[in-house]
C-alpha positions in Angstrom: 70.9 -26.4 43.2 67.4 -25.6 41.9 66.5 -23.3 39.4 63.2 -21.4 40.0 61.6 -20.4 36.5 60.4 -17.3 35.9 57.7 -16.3 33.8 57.9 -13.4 31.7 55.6 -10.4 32.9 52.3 -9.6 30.9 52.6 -7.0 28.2 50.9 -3.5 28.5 48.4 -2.7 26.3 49.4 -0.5 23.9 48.3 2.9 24.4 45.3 4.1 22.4 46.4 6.4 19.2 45.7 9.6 18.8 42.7 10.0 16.7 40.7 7.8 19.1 41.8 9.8 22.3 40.5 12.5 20.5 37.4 10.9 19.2 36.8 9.7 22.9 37.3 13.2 24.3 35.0 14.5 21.8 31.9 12.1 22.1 32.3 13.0 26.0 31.8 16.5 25.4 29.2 16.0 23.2 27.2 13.4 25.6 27.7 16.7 28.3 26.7 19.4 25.7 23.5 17.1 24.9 22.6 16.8 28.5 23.0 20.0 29.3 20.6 21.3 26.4 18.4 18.8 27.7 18.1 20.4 31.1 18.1 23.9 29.6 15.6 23.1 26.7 12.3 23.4 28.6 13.4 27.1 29.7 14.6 28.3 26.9 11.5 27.0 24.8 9.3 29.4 27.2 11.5 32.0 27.2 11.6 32.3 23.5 7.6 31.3 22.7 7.1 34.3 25.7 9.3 36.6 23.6 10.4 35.5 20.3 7.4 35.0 18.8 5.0 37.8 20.1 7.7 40.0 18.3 8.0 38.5 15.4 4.1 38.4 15.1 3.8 42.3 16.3 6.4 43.0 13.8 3.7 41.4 10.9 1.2 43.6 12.6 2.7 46.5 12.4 2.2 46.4 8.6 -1.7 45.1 8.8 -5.3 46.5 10.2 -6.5 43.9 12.4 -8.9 44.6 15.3 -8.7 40.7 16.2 -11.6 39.3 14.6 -11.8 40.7 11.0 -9.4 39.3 8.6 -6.5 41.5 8.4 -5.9 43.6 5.9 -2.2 44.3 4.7 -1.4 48.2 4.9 2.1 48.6 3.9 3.8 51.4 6.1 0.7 53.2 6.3 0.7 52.6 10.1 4.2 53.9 10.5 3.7 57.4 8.8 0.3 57.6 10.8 2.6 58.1 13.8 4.1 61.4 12.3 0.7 62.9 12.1 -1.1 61.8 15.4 -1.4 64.4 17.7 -2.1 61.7 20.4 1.0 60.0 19.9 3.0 63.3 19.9 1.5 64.6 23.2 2.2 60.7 24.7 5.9 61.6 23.7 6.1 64.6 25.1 4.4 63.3 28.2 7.4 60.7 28.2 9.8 62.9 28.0 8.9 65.2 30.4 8.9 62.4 32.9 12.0 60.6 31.8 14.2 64.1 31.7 13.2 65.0 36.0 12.9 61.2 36.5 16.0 60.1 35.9 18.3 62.6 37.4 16.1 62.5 40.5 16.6 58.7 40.6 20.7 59.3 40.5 20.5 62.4 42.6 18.8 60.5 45.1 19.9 56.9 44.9 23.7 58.8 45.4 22.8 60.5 48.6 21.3 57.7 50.1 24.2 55.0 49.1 26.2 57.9 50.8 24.3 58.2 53.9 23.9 53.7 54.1 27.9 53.7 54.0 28.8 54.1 56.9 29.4 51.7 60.4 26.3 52.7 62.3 24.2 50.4 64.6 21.0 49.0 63.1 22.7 49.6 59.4 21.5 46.3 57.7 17.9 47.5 59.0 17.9 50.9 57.4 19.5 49.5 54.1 16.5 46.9 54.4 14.0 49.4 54.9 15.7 51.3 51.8 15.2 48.0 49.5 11.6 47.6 50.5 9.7 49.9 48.3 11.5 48.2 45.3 10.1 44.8 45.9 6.5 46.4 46.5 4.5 45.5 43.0 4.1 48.7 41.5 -0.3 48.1 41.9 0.7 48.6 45.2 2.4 51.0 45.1 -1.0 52.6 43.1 -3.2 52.0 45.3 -0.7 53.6 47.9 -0.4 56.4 46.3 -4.3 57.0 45.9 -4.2 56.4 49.2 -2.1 59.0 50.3 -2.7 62.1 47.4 -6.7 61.5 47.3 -7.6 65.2 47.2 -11.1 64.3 49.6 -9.3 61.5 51.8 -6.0 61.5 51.4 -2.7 61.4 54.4 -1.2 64.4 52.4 -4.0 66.8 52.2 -5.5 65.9 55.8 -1.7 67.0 56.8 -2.0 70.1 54.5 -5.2 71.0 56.5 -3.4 70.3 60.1 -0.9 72.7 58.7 -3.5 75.1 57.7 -2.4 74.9 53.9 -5.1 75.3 51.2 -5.5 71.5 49.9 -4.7 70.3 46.4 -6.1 68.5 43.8 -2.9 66.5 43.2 -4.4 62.9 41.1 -7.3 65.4 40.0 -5.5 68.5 38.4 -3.6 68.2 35.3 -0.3 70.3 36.4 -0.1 68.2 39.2 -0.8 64.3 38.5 2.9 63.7 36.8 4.3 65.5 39.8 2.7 62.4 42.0 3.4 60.4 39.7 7.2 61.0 39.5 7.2 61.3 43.4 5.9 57.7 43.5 7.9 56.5 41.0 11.2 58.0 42.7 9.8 56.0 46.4 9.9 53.0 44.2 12.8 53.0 42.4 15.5 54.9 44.2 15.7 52.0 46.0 17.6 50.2 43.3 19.8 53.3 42.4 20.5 53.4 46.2 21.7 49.7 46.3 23.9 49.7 43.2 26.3 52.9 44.3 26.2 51.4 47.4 28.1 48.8 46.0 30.1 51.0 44.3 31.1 52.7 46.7 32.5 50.4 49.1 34.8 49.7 46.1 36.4 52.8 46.3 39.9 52.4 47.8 40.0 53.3 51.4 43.8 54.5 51.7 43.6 57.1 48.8 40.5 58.8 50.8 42.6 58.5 53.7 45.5 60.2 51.6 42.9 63.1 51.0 42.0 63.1 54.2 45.3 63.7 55.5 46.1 66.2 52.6 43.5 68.2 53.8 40.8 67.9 51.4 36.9 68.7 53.1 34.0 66.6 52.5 32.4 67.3 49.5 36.3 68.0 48.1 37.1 64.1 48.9 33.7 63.1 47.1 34.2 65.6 43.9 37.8 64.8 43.2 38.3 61.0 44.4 34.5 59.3 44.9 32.5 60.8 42.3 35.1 59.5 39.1 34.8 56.4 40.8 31.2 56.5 40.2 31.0 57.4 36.8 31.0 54.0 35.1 28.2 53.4 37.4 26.6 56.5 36.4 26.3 55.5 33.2 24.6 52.3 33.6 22.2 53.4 36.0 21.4 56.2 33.3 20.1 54.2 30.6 18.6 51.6 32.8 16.4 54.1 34.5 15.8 56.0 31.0 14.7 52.6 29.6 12.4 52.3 32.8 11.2 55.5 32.6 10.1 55.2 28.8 8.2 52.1 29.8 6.3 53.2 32.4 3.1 52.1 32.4 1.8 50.1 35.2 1.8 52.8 38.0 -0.6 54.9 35.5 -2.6 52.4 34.9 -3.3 52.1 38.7 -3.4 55.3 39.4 -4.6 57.9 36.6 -5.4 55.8 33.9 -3.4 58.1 31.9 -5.9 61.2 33.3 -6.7 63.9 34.4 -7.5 64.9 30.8 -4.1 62.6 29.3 -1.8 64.5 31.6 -0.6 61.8 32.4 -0.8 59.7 29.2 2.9 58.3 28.3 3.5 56.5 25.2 3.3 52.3 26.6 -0.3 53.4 28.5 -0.9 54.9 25.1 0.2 51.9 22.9 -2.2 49.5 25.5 -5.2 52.1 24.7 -5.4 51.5 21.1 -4.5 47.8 21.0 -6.3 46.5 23.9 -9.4 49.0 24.3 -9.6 50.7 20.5 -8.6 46.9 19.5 -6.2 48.6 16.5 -3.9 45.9 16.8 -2.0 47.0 13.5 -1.2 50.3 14.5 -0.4 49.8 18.6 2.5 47.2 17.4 3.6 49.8 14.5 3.9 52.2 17.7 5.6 50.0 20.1 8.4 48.8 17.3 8.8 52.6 16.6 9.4 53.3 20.2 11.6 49.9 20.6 14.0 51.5 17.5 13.9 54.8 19.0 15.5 53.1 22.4 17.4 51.3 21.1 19.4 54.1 19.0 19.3 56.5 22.3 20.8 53.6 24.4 23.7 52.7 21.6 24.4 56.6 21.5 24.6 57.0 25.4 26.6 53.8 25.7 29.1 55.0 22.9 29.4 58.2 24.4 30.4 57.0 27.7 32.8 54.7 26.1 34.5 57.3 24.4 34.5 59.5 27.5 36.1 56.6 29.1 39.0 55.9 26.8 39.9 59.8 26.5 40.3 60.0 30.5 41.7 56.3 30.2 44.7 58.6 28.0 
């Protein structure tokens, strides 16, 4: 009879304790938090020497007269109160406002019937929602030297129509009561296009069996988009609002390529203001004192609209 030995199996290795899992766990997220800085790093170093530190340096500006080549000379707040006083500035405002207050309802008003009209199941949809979208990805020079194209009161499309039609023509870019009507229509051709895309969005959100519900209740048209598309839209709404008012108070390029902030400053708004005394008056002290004023002034108006709608939100929320 044999007897076949045996040999005793290999221990296991005693599992690791507790603080050196965790250890272990935690170098391997730092390893992957360090190599993901390291990818992000180069970015984020031009995003914040692109932003960052112009601020910070227009915010010691704002205090100091510096016209660039002189050494400055430290003014206190004296640029600030200067503000108050300047006629200039004031009509800029006022120029601002005038164009924010018909711009941005247009821009809703419009951007809501055209996201109404693009949602439907048509042929050759994708193409007109396309040809929608285009004007918003035109550079807004372009869209300058378009519109001198077409409202040039000698050469201009619109007045050689106006003449077909046998309609006096106008001096649209050249008369003072009509340059920030062309300029608003422009800037609605331009921008409606994004207002158009976003409640498009929105609204193939909305549920499709409570319309249906209305629809079977009897409830017209404009009834179904009163009572059951427009709350829909709201939130929307409000985002679109200050966007486009934050657009509107920037505006600046299309002037500069169109008016230059003429006929007479009709056109003048308050950034095409803030580039004429930095960057041709070369009063670098009091152009950044402007722009900061007009950055706090935003930024209050867009924390009071977005509180507003917030509170309008939770009370119909209840």
């Amino acid at each position: 009879m044999s007897h076949t030995a045996t040999l005793p199996a290999p221990a296991a290795a005693p599992p690791a304790p507790a603080p050196q899992r965790r250890q272990a766990r935690s170098r391997a997220r730092a390893r992957e938090s360090l190599a993901g800085w390291g990818f992000v790093a180069p970015a984020l170093l031009v995003v914040l020497g692109l932003t960052l530190f112009p601020g910070i340096w227009a915010l010691v500006l704002s205090f100091q007269k510096w016209d660039g080549f002189s050494p400055a000379e430290f003014v206190g707040v004296r640029n600030y109160t200067d503000i108050v006083v300047d006629d200039s500035v004031l009509a800029a405002v006022l120029h601002t406002i005038i164009y924010t207050a018909v711009f941005v309802p247009a821009s809703i008003a419009l951007g809501v019937f055209l996201a109404t009209a693009l949602n439907r199941r048509i042929r050759f949809i994708g193409l007109y929602r396309t040809a929608i979208f285009v004007p918003f990805v035109a550079s807004p020079v372009v869209t300058g030297i378009l519109t001198t194209y077409l409202f040039s009161p000698q050469f201009g499309i619109v007045n050689n129509i106006l003449r077909k039609l046998h309609v006096p023509p106008q001096g649209w870019l050249e008369d003072r009561s009509l340059a920030m009507v062309v300029v608003i229509i422009m800037s609605l051709w331009g921008q409606a296009a994004f207002t158009t895309v976003i409640y498009l969005a929105a609204l193939q959100d909305v549920p499709g069996d409570v319309l249906e519900a209305s629809t079977i209740d009897g409830a017209s048209r404009w009834q179904r988009f009163r009572h059951v598309v427009w709350p829909q839209l709201r939130p929307v709404t409000a985002f679109i609002a200050v966007y486009q008012a934050i657009q509107a108070i920037q505006l600046f390029d299309l002037v500069y390529a169109t008016t230059r902030g003429g006929p007479l400053g009709a056109t003048e708004t308050i950034v095409y203001y803030v580039w004429k005394i930095a960057f041709q008056k070369l009063q670098f002290g009091y152009g950044s004192a402007i722009a900061y004023a007009l950055f706090f002034v935003t930024l209050i108006v867009t924390v009071i609209v977005t509180l507003a709608q917030r509170r309008a939100g939770a009370q119909e929320a209840r």
